[in-house]
C-alpha positions as CSV (number, residue, x, y, z in Angstrom):
1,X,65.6,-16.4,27.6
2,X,67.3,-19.4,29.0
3,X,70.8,-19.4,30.8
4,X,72.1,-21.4,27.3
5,X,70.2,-18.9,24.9
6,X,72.5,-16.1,27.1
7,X,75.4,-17.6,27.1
8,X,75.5,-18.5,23.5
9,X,74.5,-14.5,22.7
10,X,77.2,-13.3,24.8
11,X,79.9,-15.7,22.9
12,X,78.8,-14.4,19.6
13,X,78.8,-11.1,20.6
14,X,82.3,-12.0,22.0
15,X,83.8,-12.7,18.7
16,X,86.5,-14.7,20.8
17,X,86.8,-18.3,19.7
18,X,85.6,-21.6,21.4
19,X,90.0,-22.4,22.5
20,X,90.6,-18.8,23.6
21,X,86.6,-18.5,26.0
22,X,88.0,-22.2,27.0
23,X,91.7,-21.4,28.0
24,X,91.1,-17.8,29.7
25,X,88.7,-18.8,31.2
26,X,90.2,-22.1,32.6
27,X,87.9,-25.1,31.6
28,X,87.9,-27.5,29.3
29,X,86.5,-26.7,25.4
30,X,84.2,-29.8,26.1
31,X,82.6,-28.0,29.2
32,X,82.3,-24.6,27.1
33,X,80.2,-26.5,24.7
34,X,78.3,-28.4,27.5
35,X,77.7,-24.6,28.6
36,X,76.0,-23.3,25.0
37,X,74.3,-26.5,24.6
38,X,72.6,-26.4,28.0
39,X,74.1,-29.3,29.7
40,X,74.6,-29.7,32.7
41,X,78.1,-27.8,34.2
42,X,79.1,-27.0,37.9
43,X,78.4,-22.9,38.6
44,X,82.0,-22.2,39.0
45,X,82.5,-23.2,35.6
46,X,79.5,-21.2,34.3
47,X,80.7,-18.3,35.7
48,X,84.4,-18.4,34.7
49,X,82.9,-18.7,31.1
50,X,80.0,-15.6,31.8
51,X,83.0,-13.5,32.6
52,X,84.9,-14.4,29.7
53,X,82.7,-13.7,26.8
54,X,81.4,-10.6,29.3
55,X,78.5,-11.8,30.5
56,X,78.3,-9.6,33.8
57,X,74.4,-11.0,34.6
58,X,72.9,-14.1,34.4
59,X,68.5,-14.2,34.7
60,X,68.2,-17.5,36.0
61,X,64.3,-17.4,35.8
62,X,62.9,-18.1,32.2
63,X,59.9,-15.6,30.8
64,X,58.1,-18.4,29.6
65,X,58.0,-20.1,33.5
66,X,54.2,-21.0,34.2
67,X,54.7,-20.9,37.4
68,X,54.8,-16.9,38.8
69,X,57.6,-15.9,41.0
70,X,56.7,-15.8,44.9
71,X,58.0,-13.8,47.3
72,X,60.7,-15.2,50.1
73,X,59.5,-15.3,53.8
């Protein structure tokens, strides 16, 4: 699941509206839209929204990623 496919299921499971995610969590409406439409938004952002509609974790690596995760050094 991507980091838009998550943030868009946490909104709907929310049931807050697009205004109230935006001014709670401080942002613009534009950027909360960028968010669920997978454009491009600064982390800060991201995560003001994430904790907003409740989203406490965020998987950052996609399950369809060809390439399999290595191990850090």
């Amino acid at each position: 699941m991507t980091v838009r496919d998550q943030m868009r299921d946490a909104y709907r499971r929310s049931g807050l509206r697009l205004c109230d995610v935006a001014s709670r969590s401080g942002v613009s409406e534009s950027t909360v839209l960028n968010i669920f439409r997978g454009r491009y938004v600064s982390t800060s952002n991201l995560f003001a929204v994430a904790a907003v509609i409740g989203l406490r974790q965020i998987d950052l690596a996609p399950q369809h990623s060809a390439v399999p995760p290595q191990p850090l050094t």
